[in-house]
C-alpha positions in Angstrom: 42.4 12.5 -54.7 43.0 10.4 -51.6 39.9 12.6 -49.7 37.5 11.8 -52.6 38.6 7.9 -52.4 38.1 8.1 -48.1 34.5 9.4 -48.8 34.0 7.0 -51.7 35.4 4.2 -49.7 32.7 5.5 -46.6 29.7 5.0 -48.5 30.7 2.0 -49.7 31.1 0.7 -45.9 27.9 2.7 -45.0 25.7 0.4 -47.4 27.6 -2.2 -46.0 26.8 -1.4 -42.7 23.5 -3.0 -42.6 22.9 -7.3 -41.1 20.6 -7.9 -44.5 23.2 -6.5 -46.8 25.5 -8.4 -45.1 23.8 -11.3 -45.2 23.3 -11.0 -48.6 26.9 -10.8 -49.2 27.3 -14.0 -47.4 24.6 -16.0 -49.5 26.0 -15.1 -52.9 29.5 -15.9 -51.5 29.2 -18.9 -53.6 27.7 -17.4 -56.8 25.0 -16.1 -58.2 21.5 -16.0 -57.3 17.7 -14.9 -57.8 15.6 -12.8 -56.1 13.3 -15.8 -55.2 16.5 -18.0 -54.1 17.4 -14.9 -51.9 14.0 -14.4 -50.6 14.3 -18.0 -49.2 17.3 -17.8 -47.6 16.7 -14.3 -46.3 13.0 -15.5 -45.3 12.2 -11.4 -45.8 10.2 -9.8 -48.8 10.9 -10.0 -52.1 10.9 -6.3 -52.5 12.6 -5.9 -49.0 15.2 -7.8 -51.1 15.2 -5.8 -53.7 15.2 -2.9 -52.5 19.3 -4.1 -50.9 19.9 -5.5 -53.6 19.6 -2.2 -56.0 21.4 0.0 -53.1 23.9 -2.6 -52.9 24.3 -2.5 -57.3 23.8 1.6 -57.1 27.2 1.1 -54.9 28.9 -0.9 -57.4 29.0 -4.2 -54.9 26.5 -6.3 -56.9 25.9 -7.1 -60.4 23.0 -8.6 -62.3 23.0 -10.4 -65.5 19.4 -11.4 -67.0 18.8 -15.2 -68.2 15.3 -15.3 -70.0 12.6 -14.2 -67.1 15.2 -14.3 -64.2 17.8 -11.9 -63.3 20.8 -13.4 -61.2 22.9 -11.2 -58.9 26.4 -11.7 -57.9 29.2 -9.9 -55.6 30.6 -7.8 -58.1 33.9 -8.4 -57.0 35.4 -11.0 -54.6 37.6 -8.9 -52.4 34.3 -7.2 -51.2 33.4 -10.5 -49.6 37.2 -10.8 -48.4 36.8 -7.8 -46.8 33.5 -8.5 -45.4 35.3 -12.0 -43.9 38.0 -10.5 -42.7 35.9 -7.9 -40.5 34.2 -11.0 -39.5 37.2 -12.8 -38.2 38.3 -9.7 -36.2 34.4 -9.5 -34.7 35.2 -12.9 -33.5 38.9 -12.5 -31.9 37.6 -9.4 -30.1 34.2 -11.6 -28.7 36.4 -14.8 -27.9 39.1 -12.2 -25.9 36.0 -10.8 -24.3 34.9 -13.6 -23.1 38.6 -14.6 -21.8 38.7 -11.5 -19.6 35.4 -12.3 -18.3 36.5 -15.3 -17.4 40.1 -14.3 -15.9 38.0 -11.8 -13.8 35.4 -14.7 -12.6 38.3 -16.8 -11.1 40.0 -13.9 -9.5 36.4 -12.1 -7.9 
């Protein structure tokens, strides 16, 4: 069981693993949105959006409802975004102590 949920749990941070996904994630942060609203935010393709957007639903991290002619997608659920933050945050500490070092090692050289 906990082998099936590790190779589950991979895929899920393999689709993740890609800046446009991402930044998907981080646009519907706040709720859902269209393909168009995405498009604009995104400034890429409509079907380069689409195309993340159904690997991303294929995955299980986005859903879609339909309202007349549009179709508004949303994180499915908000601990993926938590997650996504808190990889962020750590990204960050590890640049800032980078940076810190380089620093320290500037005043002594």
């Amino acid at each position: 069981m906990n082998k099936k949920i590790y190779e589950i749990q991979a895929e899920i941070c393999k689709t993740l693993g890609n800046a446009k996904r991402l930044e998907i994630l981080h646009a519907l942060k706040d709720g859902e949105l269209t393909v168009s609203e995405l498009v604009e935010i995104l400034g890429i393709s409509a079907a380069n959006v689409s195309q993340h957007l159904a690997v991303m639903r294929q995955k299980g991290i986005l859903a879609k409802r339909r309202e007349g002619v549009n179709i508004y997608y949303r994180v499915s659920n908000a601990k993926v975004t938590q997650a996504c933050n808190l990889m962020k945050e750590v990204l960050i500490e590890q640049l800032e102590e980078g940076q810190r070092i380089v620093k320290r090692m500037e005043k002594v050289g």
